[in-house]
C-alpha positions as CSV (number, residue, x, y, z in Angstrom):
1,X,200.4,-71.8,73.8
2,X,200.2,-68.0,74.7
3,X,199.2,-67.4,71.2
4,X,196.9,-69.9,70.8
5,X,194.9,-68.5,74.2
6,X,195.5,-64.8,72.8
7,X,194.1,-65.7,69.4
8,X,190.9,-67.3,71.0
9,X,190.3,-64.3,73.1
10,X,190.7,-61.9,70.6
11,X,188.1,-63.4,68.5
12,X,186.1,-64.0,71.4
13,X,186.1,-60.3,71.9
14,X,185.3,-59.8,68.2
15,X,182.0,-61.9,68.5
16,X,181.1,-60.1,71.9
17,X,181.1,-56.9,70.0
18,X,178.1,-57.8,67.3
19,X,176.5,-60.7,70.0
20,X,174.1,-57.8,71.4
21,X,172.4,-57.3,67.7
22,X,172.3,-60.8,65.9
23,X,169.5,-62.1,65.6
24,X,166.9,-59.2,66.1
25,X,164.5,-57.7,63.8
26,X,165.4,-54.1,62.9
27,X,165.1,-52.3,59.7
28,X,168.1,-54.2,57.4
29,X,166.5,-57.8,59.0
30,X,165.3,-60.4,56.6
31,X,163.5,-63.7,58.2
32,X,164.8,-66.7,56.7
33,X,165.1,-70.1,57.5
34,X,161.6,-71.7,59.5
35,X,159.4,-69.7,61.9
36,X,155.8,-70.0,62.8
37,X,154.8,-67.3,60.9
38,X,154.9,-67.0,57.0
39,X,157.2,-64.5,55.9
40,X,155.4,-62.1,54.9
41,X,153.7,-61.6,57.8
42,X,157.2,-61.6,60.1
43,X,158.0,-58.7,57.5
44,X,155.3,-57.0,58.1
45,X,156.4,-57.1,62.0
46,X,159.9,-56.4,60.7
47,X,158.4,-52.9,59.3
48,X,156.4,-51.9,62.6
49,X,155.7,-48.8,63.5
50,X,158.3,-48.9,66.7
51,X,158.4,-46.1,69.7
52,X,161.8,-48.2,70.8
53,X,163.8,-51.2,70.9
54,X,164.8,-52.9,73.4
55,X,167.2,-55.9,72.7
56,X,168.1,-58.3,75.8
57,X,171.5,-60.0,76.4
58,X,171.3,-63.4,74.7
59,X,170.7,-66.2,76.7
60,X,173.1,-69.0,76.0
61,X,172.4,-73.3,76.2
62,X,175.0,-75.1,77.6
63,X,175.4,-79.0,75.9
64,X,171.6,-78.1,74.9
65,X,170.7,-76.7,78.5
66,X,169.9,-73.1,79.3
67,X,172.5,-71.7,81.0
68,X,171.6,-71.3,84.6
69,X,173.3,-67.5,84.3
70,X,170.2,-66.9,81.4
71,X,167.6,-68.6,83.2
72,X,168.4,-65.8,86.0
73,X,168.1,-63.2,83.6
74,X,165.1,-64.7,82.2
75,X,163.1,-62.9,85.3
76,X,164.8,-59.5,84.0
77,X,163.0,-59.8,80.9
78,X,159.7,-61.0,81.9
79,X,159.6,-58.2,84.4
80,X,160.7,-55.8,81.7
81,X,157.9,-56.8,79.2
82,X,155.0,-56.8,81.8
83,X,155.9,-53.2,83.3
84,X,155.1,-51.7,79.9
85,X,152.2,-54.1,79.1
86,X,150.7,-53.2,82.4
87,X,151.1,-49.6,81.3
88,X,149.0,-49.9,78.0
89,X,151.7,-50.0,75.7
90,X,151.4,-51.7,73.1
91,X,154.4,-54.6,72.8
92,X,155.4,-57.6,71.1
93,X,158.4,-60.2,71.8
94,X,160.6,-61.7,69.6
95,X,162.4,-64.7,70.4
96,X,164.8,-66.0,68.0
97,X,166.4,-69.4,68.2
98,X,170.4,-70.1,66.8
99,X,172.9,-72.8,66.6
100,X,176.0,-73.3,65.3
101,X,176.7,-73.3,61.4
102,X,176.1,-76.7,59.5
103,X,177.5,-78.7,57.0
104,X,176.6,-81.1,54.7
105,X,180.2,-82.4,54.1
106,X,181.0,-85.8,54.7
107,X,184.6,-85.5,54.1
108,X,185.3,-83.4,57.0
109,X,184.0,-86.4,59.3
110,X,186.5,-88.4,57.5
111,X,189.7,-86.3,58.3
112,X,191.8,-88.5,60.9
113,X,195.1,-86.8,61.0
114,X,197.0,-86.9,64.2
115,X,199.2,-84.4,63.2
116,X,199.2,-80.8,65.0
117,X,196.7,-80.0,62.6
118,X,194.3,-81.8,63.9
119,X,193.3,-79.3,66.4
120,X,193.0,-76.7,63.7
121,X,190.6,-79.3,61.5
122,X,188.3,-79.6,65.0
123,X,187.8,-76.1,65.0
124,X,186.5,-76.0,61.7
125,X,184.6,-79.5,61.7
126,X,181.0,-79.6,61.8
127,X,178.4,-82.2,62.1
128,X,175.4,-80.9,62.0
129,X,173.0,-81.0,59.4
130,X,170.9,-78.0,58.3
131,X,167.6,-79.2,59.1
132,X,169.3,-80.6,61.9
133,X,170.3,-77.2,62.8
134,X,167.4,-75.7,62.3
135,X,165.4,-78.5,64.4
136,X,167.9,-77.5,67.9
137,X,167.4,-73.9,67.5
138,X,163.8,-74.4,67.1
139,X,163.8,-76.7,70.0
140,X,165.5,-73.3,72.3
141,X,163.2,-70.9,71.2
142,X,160.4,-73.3,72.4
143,X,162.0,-73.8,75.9
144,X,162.7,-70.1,76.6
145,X,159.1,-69.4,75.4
146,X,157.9,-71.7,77.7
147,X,159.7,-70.5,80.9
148,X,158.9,-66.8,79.8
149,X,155.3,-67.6,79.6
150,X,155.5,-69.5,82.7
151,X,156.8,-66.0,84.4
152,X,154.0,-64.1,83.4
153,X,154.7,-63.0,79.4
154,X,151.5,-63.2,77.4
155,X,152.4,-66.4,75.0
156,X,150.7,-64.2,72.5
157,X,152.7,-61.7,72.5
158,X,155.5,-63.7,71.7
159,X,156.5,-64.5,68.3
160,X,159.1,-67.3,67.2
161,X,162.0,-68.0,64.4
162,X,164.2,-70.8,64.4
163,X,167.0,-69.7,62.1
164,X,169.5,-72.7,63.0
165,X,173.3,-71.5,61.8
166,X,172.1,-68.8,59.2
167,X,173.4,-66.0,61.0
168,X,176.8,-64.7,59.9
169,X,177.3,-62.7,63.0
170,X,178.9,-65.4,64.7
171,X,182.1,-66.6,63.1
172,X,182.6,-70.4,63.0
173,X,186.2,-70.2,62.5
174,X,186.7,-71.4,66.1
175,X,185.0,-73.9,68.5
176,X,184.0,-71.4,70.7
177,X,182.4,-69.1,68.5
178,X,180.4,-71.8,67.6
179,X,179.3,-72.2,71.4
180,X,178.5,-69.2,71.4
181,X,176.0,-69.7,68.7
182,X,174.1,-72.1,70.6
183,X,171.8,-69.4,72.2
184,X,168.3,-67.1,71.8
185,X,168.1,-63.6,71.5
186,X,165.1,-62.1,72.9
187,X,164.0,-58.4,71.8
188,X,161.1,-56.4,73.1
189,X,159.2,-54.3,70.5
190,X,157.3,-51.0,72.1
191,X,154.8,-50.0,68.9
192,X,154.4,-46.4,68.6
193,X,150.8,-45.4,69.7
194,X,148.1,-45.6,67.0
195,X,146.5,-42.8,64.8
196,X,143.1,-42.8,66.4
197,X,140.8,-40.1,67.6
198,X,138.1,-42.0,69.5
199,X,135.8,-39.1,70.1
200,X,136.0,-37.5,66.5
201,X,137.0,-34.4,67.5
202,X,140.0,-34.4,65.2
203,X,142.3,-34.3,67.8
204,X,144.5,-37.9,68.0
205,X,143.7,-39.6,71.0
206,X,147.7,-39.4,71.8
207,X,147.3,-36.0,72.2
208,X,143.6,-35.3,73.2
209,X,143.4,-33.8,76.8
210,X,139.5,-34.7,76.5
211,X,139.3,-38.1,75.4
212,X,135.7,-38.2,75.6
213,X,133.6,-35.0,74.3
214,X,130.7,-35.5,72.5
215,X,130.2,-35.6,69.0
216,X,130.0,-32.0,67.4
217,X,131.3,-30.3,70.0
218,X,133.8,-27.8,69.6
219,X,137.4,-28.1,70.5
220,X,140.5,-26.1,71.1
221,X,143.9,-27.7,70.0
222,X,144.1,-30.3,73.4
223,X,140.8,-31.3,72.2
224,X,138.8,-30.0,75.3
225,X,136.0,-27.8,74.8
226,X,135.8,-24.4,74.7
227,X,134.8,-22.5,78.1
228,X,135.0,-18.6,77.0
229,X,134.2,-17.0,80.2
230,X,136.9,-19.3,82.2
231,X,134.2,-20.6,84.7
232,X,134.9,-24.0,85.1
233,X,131.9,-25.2,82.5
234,X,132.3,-25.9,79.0
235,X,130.4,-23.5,76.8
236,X,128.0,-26.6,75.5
237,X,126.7,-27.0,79.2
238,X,126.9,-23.3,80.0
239,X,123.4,-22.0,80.5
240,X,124.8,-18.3,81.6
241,X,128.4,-17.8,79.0
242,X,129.8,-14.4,79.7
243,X,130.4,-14.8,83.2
244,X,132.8,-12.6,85.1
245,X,136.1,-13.5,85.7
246,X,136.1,-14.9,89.2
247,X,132.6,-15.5,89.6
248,X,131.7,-18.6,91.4
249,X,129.2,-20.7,89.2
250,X,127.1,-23.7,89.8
251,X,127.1,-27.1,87.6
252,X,125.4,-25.2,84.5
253,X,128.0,-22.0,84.5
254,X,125.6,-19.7,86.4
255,X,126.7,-17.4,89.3
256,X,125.5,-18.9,92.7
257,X,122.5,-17.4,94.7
258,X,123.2,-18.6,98.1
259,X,120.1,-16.8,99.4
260,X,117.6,-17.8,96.2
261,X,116.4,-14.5,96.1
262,X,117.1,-14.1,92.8
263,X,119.9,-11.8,92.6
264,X,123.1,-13.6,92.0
265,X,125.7,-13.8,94.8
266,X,128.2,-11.4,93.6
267,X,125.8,-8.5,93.3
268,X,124.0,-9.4,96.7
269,X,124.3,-6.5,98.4
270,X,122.0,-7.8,100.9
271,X,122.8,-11.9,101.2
272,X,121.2,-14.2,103.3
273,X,118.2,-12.5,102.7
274,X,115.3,-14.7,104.1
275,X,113.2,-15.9,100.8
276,X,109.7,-14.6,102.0
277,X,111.1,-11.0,101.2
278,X,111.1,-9.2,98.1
279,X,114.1,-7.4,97.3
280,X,115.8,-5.0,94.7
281,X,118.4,-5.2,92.0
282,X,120.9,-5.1,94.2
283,X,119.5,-8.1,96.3
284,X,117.8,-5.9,99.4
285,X,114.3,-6.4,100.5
286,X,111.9,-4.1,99.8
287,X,108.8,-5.6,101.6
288,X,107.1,-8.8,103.1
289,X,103.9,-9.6,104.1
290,X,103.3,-10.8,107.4
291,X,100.8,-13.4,107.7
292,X,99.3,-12.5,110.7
293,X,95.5,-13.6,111.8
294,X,93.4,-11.1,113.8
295,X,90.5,-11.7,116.0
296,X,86.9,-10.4,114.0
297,X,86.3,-6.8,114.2
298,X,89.7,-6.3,116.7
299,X,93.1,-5.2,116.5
300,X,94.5,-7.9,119.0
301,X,97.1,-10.2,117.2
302,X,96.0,-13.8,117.6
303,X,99.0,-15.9,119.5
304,X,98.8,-19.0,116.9
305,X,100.3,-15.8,114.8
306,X,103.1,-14.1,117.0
307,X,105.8,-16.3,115.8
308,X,105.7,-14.0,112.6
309,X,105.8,-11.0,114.8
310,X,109.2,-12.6,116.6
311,X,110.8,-13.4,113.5
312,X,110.5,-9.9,111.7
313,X,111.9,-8.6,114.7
314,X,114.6,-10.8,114.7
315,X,115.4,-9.7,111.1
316,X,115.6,-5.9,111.9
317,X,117.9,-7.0,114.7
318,X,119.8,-8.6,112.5
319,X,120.3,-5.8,109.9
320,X,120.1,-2.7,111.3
321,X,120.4,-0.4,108.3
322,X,116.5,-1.3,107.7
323,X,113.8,0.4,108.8
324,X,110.2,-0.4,108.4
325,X,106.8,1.1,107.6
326,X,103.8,-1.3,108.8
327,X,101.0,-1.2,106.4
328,X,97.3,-2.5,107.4
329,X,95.0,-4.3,104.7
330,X,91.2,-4.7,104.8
331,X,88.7,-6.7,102.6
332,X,85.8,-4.3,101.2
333,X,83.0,-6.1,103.7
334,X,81.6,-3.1,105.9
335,X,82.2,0.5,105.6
336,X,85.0,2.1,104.3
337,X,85.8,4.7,107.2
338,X,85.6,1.5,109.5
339,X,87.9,-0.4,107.8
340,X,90.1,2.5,107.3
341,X,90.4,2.5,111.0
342,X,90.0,-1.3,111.6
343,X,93.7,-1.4,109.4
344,X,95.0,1.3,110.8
345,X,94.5,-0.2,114.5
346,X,96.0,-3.7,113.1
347,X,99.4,-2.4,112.0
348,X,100.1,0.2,115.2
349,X,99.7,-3.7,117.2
350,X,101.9,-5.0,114.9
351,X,104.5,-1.8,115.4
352,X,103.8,-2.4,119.3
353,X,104.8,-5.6,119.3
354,X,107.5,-5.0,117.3
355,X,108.9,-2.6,120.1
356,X,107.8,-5.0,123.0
357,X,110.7,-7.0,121.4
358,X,113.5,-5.0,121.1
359,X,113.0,-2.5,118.0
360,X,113.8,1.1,118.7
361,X,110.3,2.9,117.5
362,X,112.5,5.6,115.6
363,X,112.7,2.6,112.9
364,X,109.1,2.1,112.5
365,X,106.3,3.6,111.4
366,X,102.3,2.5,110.6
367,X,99.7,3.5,108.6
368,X,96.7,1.8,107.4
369,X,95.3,1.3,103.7
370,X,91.3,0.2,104.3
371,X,90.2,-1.7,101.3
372,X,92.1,0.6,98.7
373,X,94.8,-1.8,97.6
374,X,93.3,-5.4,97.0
375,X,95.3,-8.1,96.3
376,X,92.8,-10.5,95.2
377,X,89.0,-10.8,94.4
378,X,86.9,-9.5,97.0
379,X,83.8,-11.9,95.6
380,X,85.1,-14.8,97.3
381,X,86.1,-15.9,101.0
382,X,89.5,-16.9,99.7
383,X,90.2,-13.5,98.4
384,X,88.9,-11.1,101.3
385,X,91.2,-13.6,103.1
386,X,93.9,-12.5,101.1
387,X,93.4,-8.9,101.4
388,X,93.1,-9.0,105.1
389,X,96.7,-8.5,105.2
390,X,99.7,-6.9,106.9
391,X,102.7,-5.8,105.0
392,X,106.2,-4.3,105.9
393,X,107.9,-1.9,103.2
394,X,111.3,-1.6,103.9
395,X,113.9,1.7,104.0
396,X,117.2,2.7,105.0
């Protein structure tokens, strides 16, 4: 009796041993037997391009019944499969139904000895038919199709066989190897990402950092484009390339100019330069005009006008390195001595005020122009408007 136990547990272990890899597609696997794809098309599966396999412990029918152990592991495999579909890869499922080996011999139903060797003969007797077969294992598939799909799996990523007893893996040399061949093996398929470079850029998109640059755009080997000065902007939208390491640009690659004065930040010797001045290379003002009204014939500053008085003051508060020299503009109506002196008169107020507010009058000086140094035609009232002017040159 020992033996007899020993024996069926040895060959118990011996099935065990293959039971992970019968009945899964790998590269040695040809589909036989019925399956709701044609054969050639199941080969074509067969020869995938695969990234990896990954081949679930069978799930076993009891008297025709799933096994309530494999409908509990069922949820480890529909959880498997959807984590990588939700991740974009691209999968399929195979679910491969099995029985136990047929027969078509009618003389092994007709065996009736009641000797000892009877219980060898039942071992060895079969019943089943092979389209009889084939119909059970079909039927197992079906059901653990169904519950997958009813956990989540796409149905159409499923694809089944039904290969009844066909499979050698499991001897039927013993009753219980032929249980064990009532089951379905269920194997998840992971194809290896496809050869495609969406943007054209000749880089795969498996590969391309830049999945989207236009067509005809240079690329380096990630596929991005190139950006030669290393600002940030790719040299296709770079309106200033060569930029200096470490300069700060703007949207289009060019160096910022916080102040808009026209000098870019990183030269700005002068920044925050108020825009109504003119300034050098180097971003410093070199003049502004003050738009300052006057009553007719006078030197007195009309008040409606002051407030450009206060704010030129504020600026040589603010930057002290500055000093200023106030020139007085006339338009050519009336004599030339007088409007010598009329200009002259108009920019020592202007310096005056400047002092009632706080500017030391060793940073100033005045001087006045007449009519020499039009701006605009005198002709017309716009243009003597325009030439009855103040202006401020600035020095250090």
């Amino acid at each position: 009796m020992m033996k007899e136990l020993l024996m069926k547990l040895i060959v118990l272990l011996m099935l065990m041993s293959v039971f992970a890899y019968a009945g899964t597609y790998d590269y040695s696997y040809s589909p036989l037997g019925k399956a709701e794809e044609s054969n050639s098309t199941a080969d074509a599966f067969m020869y995938g391009d695969f990234e990896k396999i990954i081949r679930f412990k069978a799930l076993l029918f009891e008297g025709g019944t799933l096994s309530a152990d494999s409908k509990e592991y069922l949820g480890t495999i529909a959880k498997t499969v959807g984590e990588f579909k939700n991740s974009g890869q691209s999968v399929a499922v195979s679910i491969i139904g099995h029985t136990q080996a047929s027969t078509d011999d009618p003389n092994e139903k007709a065996i009736k000895s009641h000797t000892y060797a009877e219980k060898v003969i039942s071992w060895f007797s079969r019943e089943l038919s092979q389209n009889t077969s084939e119909g059970i294992s079909e039927g197992y598939a079906k059901d653990v199709q169904k519950l997958l799909v009813e956990q989540g799996v796409d149905k159409n990523l499923t694809r089944l066989e039904y290969r009844g007893g066909q499979d050698e893996a499991f001897s039927d040399a013993t009753s219980e190897g032929r249980d064990l061949s009532n089951r379905v093996m269920v194997t998840l398929y992971l194809f290896a990402p496809e050869e495609i470079d969406s943007d054209g850029d000749s880089v795969l998109d498996k590969s391309d950092a830049c999945p989207k640059t236009p067509k005809g755009v240079a690329v380096n080997t990630k596929g991005c484009p190139f950006d030669m000065d290393g600002d940030g902007v790719y040299d296709y939208l770079d309106q200033c390339p060569g930029t200096l390491k470490g300069v700060k640009v703007n949207n289009m690659g060019c160096p910022l100019d916080s102040d808009d004065d026209g000098v870019y930040d990183f030269k700005d010797k002068c920044p925050n330069t108020p825009q109504s001045f003119k300034v050098d290379s180097i971003g410093c003002p070199l003049s502004k005009k003050l738009i300052l009204t006057f009553a007719s014939r006078s030197y007195d500053i009309q008040k409606e006008s002051y407030a450009e008085v206060l704010a030129f003051a504020k600026f040589l508060k603010d930057n002290p390195q500055y000093n200023a020299e106030i020139v007085g503009h006339t338009d050519s109506v009336g004599k030339k001595a007088f409007n010598m002196t009329l200009s002259e008169g108009r920019a020592n107020a202007v310096k005056e005020a400047l002092v009632r507010e706080g500017i030391a009058l060793s940073r100033l000086k005045s001087r006045g122009r007449g009519e020499l140094d039009p701006i605009a035609d005198n002709r017309s009232s716009e243009g003597r408007q325009m030439n009855r002017r103040i202006e401020v040159k600035l020095y250090y």
